[in-house]
SENUDO-358127 format. One record per atom (N, C-alpha, C, O, CB): residue number from 1; atom name; x, y, z. Coordinates in steps of 0.2 Angstrom, whole numbers, plus 5000, padded with zeros to 4 digits. Each point is the difference from the previous one (the first is absolute). Glycine has a CB too. Layout:
N
(lolum NUM, "CA", (X, Y, Z))
...
end
This chain:
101
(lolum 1, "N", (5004, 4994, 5000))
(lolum 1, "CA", (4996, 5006, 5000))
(lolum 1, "C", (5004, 5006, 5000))
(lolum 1, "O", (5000, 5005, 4996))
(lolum 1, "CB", (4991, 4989, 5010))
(lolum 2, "N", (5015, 5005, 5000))
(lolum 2, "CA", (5006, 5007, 4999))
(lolum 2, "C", (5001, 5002, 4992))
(lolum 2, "O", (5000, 5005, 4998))
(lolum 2, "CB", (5008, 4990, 5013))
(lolum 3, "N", (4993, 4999, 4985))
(lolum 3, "CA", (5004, 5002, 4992))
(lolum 3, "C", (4993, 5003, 4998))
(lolum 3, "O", (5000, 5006, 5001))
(lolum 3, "CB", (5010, 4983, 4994))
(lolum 4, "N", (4985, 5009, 5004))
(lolum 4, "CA", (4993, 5003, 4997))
(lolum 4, "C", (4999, 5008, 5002))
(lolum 4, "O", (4999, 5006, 4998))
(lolum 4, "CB", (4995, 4981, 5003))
(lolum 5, "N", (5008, 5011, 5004))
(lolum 5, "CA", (4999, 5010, 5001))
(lolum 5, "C", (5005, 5003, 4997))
(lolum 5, "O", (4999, 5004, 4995))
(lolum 5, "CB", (4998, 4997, 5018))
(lolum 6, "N", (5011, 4997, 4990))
(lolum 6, "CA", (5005, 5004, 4996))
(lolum 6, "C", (5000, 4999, 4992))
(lolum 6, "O", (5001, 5005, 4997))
(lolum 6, "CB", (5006, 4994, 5013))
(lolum 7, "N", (4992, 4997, 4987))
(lolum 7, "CA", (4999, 4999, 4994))
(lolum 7, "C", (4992, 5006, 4996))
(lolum 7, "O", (5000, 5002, 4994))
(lolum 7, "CB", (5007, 4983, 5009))
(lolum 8, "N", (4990, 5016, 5002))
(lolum 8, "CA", (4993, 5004, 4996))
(lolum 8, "C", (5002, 5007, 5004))
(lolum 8, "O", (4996, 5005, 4998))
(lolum 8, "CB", (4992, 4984, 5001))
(lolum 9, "N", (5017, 5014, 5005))
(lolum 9, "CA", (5003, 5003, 5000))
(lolum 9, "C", (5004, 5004, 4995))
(lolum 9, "O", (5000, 5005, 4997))
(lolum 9, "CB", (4998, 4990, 5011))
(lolum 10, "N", (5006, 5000, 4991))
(lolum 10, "CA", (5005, 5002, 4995))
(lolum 10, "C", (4995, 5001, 4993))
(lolum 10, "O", (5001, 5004, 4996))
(lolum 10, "CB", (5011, 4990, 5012))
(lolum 11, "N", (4983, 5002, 4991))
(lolum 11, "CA", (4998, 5001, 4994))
(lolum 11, "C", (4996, 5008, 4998))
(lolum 11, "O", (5000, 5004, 4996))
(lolum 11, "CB", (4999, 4982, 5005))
(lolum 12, "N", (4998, 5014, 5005))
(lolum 12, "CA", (4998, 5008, 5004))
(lolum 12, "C", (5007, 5006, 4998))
(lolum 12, "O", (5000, 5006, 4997))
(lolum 12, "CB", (4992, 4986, 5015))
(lolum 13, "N", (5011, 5005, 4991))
(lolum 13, "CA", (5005, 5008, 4996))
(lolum 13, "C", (5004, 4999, 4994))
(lolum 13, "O", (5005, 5002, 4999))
(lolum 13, "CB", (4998, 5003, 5014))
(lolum 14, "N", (4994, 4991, 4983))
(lolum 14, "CA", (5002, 4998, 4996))
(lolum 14, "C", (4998, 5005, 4995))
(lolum 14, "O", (5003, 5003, 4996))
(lolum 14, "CB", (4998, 4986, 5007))
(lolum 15, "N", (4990, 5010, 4999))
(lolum 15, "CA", (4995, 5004, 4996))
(lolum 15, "C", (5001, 5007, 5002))
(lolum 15, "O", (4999, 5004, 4996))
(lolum 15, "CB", (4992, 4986, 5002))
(lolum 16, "N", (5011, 5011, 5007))
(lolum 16, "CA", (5000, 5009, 5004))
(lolum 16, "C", (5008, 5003, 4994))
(lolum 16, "O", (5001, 5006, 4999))
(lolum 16, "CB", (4993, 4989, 5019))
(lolum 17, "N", (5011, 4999, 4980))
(lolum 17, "CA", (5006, 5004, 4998))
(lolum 17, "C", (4999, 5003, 4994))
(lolum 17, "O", (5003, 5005, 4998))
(lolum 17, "CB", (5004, 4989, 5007))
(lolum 18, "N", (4985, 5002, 4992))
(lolum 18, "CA", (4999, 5001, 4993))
(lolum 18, "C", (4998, 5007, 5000))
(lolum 18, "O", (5003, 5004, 4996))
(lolum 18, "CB", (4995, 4985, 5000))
(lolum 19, "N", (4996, 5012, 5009))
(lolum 19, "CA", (4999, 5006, 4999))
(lolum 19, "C", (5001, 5004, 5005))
(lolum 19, "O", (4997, 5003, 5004))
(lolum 19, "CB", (4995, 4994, 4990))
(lolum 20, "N", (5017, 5002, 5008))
(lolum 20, "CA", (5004, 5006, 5003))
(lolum 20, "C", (4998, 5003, 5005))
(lolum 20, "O", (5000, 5006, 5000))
(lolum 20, "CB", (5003, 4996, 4991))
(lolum 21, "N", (4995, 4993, 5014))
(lolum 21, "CA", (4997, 5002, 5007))
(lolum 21, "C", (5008, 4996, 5005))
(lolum 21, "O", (4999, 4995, 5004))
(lolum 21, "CB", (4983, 5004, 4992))
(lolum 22, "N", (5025, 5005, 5002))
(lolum 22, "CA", (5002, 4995, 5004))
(lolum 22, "C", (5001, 5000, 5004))
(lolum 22, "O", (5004, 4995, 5002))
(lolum 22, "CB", (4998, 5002, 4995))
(lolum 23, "N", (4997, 5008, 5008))
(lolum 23, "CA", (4999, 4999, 5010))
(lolum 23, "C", (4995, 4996, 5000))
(lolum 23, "O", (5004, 4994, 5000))
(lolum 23, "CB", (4997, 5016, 5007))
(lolum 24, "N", (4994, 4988, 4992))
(lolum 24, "CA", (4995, 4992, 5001))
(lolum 24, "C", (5003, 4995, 4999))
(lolum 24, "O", (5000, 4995, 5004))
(lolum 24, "CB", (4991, 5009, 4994))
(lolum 25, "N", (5013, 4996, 4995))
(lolum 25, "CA", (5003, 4994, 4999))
(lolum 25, "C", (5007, 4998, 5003))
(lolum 25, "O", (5002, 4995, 4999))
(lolum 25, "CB", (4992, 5007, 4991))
(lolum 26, "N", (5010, 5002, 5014))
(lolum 26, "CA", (5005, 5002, 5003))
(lolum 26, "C", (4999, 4994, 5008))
(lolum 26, "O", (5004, 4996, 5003))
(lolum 26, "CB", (4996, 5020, 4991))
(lolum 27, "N", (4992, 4987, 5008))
(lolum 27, "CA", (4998, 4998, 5006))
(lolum 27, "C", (4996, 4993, 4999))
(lolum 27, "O", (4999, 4997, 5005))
(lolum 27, "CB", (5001, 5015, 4999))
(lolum 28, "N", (4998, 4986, 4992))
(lolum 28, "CA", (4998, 4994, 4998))
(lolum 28, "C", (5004, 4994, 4999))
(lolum 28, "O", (4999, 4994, 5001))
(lolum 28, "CB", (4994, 5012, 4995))
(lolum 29, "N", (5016, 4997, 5001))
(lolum 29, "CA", (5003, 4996, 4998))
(lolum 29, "C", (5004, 4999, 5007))
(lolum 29, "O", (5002, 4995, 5001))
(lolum 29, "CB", (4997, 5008, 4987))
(lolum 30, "N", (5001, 5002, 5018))
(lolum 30, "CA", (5002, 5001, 5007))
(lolum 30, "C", (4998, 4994, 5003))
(lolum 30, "O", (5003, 4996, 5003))
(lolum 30, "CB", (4997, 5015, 4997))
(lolum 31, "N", (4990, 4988, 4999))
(lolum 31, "CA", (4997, 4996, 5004))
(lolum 31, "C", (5002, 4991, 4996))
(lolum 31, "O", (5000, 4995, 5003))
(lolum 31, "CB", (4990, 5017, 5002))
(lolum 32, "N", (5011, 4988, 4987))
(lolum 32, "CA", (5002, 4994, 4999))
(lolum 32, "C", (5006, 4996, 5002))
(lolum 32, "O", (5001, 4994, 4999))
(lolum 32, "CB", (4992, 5010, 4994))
(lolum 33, "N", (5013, 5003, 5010))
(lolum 33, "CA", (5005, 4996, 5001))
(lolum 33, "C", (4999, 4999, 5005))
(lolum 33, "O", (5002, 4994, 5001))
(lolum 33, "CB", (5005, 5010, 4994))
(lolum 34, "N", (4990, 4997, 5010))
(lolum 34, "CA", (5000, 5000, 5007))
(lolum 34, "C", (4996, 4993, 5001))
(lolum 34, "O", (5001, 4997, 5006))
(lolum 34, "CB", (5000, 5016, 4996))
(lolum 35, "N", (4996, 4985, 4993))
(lolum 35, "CA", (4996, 4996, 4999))
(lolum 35, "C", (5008, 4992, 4997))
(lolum 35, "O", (5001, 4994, 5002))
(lolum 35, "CB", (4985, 5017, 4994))
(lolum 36, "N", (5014, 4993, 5002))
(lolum 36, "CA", (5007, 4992, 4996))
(lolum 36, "C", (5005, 5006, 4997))
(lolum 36, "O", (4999, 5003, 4995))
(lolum 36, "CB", (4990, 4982, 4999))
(lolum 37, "N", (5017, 5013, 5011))
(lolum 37, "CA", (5005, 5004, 4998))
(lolum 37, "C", (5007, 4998, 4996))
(lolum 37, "O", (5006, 5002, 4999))
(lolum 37, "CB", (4989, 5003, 5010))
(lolum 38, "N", (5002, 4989, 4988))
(lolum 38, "CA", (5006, 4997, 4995))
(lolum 38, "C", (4997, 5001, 4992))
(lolum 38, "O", (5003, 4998, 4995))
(lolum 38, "CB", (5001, 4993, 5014))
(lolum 39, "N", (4989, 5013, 4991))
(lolum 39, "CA", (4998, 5001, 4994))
(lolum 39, "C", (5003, 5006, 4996))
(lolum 39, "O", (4999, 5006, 5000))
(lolum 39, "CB", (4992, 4989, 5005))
(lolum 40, "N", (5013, 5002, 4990))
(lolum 40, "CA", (5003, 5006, 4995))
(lolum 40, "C", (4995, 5004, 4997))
(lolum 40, "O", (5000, 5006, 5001))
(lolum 40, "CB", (5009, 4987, 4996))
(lolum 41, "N", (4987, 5004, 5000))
(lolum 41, "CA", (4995, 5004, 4995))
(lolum 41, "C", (4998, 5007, 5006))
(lolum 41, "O", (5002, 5006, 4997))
(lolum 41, "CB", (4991, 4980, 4996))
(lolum 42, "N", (5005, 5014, 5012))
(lolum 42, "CA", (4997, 5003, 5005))
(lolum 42, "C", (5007, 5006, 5001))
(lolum 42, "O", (4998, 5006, 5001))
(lolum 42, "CB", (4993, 4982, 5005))
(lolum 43, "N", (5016, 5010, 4994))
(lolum 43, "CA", (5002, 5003, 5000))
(lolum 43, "C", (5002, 5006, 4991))
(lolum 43, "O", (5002, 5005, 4999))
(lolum 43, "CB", (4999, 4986, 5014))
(lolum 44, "N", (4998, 5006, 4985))
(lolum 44, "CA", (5001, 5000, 4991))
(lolum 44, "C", (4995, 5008, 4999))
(lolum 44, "O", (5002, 5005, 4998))
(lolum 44, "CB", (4998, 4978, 4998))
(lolum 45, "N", (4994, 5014, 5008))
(lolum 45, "CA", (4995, 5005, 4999))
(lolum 45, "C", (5002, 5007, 5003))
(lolum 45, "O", (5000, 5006, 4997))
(lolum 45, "CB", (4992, 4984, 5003))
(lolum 46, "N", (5008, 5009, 5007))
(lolum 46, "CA", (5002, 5006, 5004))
(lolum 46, "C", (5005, 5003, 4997))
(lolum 46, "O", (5000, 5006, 5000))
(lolum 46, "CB", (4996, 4991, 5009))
(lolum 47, "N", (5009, 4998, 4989))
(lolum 47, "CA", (5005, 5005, 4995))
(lolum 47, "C", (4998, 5006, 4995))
(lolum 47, "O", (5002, 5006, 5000))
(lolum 47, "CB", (5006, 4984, 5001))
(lolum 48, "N", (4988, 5006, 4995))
(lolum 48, "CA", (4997, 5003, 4994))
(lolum 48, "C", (4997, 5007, 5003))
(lolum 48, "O", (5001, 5005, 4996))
(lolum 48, "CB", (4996, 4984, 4999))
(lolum 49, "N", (5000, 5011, 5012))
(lolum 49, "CA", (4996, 5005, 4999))
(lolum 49, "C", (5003, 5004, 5005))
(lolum 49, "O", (4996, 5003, 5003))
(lolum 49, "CB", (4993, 4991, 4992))
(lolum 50, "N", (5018, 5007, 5008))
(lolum 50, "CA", (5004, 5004, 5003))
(lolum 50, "C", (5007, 5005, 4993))
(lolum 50, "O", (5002, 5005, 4999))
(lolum 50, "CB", (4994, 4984, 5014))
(lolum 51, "N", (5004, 5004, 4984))
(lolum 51, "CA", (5005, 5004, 4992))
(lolum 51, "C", (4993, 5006, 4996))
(lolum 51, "O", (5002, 5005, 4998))
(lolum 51, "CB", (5009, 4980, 4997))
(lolum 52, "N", (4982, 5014, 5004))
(lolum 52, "CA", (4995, 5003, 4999))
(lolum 52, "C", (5001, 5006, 5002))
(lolum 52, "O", (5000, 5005, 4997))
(lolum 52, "CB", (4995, 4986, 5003))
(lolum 53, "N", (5006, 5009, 5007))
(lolum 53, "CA", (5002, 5006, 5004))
(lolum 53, "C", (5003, 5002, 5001))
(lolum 53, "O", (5000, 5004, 5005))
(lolum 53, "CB", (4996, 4995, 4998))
(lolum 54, "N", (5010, 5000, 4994))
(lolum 54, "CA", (5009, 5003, 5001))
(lolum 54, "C", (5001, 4998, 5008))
(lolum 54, "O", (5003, 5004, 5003))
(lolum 54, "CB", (4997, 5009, 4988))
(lolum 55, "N", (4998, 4982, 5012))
(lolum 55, "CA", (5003, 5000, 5007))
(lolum 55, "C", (5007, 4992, 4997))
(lolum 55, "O", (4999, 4994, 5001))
(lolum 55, "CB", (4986, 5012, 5011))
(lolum 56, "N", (5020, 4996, 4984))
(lolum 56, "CA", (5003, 4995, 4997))
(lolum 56, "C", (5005, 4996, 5004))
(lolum 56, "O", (5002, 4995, 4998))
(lolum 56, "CB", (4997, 5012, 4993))
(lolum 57, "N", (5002, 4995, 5017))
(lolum 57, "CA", (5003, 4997, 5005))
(lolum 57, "C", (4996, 4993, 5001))
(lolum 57, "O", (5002, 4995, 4998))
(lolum 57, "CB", (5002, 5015, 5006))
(lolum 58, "N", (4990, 4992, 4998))
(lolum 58, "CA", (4994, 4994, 5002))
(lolum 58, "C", (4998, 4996, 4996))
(lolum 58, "O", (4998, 4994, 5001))
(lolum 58, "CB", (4998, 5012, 5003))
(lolum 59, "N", (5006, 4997, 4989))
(lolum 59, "CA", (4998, 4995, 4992))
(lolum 59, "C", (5006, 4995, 5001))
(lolum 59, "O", (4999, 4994, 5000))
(lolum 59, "CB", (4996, 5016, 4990))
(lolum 60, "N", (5009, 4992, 5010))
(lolum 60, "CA", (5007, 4996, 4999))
(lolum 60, "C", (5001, 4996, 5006))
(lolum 60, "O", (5005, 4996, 5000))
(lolum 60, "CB", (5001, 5013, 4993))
(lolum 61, "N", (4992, 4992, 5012))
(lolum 61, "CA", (5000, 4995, 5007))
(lolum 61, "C", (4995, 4994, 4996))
(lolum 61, "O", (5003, 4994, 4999))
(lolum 61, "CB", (4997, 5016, 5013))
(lolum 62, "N", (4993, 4990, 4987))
(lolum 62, "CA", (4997, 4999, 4999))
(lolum 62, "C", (5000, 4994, 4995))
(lolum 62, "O", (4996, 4995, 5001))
(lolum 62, "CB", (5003, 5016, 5005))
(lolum 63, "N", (5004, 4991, 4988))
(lolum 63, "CA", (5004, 4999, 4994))
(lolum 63, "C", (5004, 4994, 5002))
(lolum 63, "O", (5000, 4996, 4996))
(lolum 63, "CB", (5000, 5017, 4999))
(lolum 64, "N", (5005, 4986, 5010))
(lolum 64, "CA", (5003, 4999, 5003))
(lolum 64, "C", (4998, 4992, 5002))
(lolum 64, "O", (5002, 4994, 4998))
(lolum 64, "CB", (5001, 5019, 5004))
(lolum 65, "N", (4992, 4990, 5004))
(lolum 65, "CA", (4995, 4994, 5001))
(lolum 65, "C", (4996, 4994, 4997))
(lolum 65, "O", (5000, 4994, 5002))
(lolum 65, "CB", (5000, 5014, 5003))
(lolum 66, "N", (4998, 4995, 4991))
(lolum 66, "CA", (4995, 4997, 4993))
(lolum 66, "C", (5005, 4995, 4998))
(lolum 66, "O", (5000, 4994, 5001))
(lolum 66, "CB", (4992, 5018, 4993))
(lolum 67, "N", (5013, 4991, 5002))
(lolum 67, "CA", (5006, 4997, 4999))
(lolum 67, "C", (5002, 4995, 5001))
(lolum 67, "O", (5003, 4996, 4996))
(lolum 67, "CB", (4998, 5011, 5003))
(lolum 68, "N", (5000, 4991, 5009))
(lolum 68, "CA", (5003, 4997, 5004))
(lolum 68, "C", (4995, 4995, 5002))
(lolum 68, "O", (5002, 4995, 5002))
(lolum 68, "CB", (5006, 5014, 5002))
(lolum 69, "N", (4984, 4991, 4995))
(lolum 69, "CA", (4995, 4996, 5002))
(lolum 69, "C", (4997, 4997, 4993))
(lolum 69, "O", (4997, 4995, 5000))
(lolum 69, "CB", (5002, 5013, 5011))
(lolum 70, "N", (5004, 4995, 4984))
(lolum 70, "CA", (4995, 4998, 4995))
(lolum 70, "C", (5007, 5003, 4995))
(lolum 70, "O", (5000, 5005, 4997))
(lolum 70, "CB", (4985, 4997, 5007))
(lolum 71, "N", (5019, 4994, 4995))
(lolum 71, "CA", (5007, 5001, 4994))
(lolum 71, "C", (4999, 4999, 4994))
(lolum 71, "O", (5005, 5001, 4996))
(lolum 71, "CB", (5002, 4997, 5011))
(lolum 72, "N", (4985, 5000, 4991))
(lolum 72, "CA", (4999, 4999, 4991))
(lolum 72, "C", (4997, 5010, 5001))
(lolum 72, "O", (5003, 5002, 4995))
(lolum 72, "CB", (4991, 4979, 5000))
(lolum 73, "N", (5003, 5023, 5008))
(lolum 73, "CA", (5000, 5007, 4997))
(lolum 73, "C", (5006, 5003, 4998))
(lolum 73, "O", (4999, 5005, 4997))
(lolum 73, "CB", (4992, 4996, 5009))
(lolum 74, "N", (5015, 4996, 4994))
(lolum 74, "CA", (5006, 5005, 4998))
(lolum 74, "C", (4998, 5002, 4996))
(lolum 74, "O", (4999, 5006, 4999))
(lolum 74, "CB", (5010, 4991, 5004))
(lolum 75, "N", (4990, 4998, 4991))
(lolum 75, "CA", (4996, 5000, 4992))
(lolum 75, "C", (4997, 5007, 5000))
(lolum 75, "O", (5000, 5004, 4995))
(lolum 75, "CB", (4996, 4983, 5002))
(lolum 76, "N", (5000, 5013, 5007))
(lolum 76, "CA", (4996, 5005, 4996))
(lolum 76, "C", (5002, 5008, 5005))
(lolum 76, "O", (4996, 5004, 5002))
(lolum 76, "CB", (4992, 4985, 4993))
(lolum 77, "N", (5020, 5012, 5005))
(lolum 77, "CA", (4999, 5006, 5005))
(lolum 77, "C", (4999, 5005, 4997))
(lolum 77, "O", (4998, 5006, 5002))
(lolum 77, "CB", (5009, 4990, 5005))
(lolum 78, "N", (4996, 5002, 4984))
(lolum 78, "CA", (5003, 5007, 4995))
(lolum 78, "C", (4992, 5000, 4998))
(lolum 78, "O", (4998, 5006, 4999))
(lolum 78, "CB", (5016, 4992, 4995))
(lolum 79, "N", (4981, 4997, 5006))
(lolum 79, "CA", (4992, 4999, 4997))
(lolum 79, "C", (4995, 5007, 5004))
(lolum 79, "O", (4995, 5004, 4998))
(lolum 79, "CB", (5007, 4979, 5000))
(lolum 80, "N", (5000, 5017, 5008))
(lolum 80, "CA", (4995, 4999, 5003))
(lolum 80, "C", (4997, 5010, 5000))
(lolum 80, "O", (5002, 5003, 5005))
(lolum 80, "CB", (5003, 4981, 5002))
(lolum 81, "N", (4992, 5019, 4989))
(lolum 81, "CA", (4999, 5007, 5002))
(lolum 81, "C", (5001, 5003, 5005))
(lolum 81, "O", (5003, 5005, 5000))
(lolum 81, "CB", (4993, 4993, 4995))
(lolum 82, "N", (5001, 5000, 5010))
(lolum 82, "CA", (5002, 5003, 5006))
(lolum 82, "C", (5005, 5003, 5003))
(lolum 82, "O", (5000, 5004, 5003))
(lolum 82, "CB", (4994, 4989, 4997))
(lolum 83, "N", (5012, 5003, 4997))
(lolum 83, "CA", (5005, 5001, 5001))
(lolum 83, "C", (5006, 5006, 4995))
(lolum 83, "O", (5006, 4999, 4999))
(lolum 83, "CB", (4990, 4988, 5007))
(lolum 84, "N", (5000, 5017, 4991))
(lolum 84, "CA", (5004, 5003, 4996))
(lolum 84, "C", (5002, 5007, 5001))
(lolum 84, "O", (5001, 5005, 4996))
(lolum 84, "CB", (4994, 4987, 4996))
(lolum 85, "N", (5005, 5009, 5017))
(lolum 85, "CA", (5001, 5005, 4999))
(lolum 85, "C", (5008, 4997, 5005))
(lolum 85, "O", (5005, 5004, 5001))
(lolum 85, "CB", (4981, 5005, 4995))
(lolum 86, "N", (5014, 4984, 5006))
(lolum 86, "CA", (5008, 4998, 5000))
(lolum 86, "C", (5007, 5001, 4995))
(lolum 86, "O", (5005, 5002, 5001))
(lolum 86, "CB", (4987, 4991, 5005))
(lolum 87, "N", (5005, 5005, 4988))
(lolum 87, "CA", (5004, 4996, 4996))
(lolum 87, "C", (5006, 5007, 4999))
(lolum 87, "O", (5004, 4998, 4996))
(lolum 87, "CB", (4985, 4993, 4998))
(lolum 88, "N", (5013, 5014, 5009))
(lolum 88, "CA", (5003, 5003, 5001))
(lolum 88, "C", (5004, 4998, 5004))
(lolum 88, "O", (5005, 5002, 4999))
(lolum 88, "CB", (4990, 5003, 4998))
(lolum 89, "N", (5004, 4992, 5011))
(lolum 89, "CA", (5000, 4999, 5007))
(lolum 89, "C", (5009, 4994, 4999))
(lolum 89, "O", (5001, 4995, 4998))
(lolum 89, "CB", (4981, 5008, 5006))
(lolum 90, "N", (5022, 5001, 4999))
(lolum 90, "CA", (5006, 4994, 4997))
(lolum 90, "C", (4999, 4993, 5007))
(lolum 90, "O", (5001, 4994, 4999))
(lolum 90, "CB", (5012, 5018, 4994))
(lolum 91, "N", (4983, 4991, 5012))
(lolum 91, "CA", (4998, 4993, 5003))
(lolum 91, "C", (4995, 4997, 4998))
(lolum 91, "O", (4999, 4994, 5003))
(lolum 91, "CB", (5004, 5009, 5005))
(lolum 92, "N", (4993, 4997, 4986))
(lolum 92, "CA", (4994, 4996, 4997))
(lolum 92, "C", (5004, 4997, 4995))
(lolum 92, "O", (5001, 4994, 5000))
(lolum 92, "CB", (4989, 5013, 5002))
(lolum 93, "N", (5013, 4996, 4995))
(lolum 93, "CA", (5005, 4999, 4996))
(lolum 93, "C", (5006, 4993, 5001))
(lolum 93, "O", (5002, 4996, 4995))
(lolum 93, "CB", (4994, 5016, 5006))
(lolum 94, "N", (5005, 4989, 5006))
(lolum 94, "CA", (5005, 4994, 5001))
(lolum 94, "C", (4996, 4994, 5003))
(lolum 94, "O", (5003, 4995, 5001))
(lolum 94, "CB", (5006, 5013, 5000))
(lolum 95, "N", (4983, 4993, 5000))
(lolum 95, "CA", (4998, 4995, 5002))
(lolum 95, "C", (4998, 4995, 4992))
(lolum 95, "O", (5002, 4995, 4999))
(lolum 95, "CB", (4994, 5012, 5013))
(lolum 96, "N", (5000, 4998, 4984))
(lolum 96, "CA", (5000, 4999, 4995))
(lolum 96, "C", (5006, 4995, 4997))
(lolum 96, "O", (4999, 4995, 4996))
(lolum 96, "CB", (4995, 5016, 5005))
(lolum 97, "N", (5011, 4991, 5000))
(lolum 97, "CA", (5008, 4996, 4997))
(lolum 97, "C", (5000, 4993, 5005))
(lolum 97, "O", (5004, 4995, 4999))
(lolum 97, "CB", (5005, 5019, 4997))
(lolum 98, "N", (4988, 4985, 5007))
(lolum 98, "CA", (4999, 4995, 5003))
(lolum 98, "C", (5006, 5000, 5006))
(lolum 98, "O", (5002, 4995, 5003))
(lolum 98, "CB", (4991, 4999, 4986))
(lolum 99, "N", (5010, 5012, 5013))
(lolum 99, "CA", (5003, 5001, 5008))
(lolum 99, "C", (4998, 4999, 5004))
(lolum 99, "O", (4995, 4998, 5001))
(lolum 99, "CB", (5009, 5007, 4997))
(lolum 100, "N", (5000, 4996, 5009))
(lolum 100, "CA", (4996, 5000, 5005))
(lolum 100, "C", (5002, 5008, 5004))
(lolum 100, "O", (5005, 5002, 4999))
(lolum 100, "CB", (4994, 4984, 5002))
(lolum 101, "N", (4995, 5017, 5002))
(lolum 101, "CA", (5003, 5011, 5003))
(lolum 101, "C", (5000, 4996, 5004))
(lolum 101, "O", (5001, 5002, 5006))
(lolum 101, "CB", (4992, 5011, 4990))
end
C-alpha cells in the first residue's frame, strides 16, 4: 500500500510539472520520498522541477540521487528538458561524462 501512494504521488507531480505548478510538485515528490527513499524516478522528478527553477544546487543533488538509485536515467540526462538550463553547469556536465563531483 506504501508503493501505491508513493507511486500515485509521484504520478501527481508528474502531471503538476506539465503544467508548471512546481512547488506542488516539489512537495509531492518530498512526500513520495519519504514514502520509499531508494526511488530514483522520485528523485529524477524533483530534480526536474528545481533546474525549472534555477535552484541548480538541489537539481544536481538530486540528479545525483536518481542516478545512484536508478543508473539506466543517465541516458536520458542530455534528453530530458527540464534540464536545459544546466547544460552549461560544468557539474552537470561532469555528471553527464559519467564522473563522480
Amino acid at each position: 500500500i506504501a508503493n501505491q501512494k508513493m507511486l500515485k504521488l509521484f504520478l501527481k507531480a508528474g502531471a503538476l510539472l506539465e503544467i508548471n505548478e512546481t512547488a506542488q510538485a516539489i512537495e509531492l515528490c518530498n512526500q513520495a520520498i519519504d514514502i520509499d527513499s531508494d526511488y530514483g524516478y522520485a528523485y529524477w522528478q524533483r530534480a526536474c522541477a528545481y533546474a525549472l527553477t534555477h535552484k541548480h544546487a538541489d537539481a544536481l543533488a538530486d540528479i545525483k540521487m536518481a542516478l545512484e538509485y536508478s543508473p539506466n536515467l543517465r541516458n536520458e540526462l542530455l534528453h530530458e528538458s527540464a534540464f536545459a538550463s544546466l547544460h552549461d553547469n560544468d557539474s552537470f556536465n561532469t555528471i553527464v561524462a559519467g564522473e563522480i563531483v
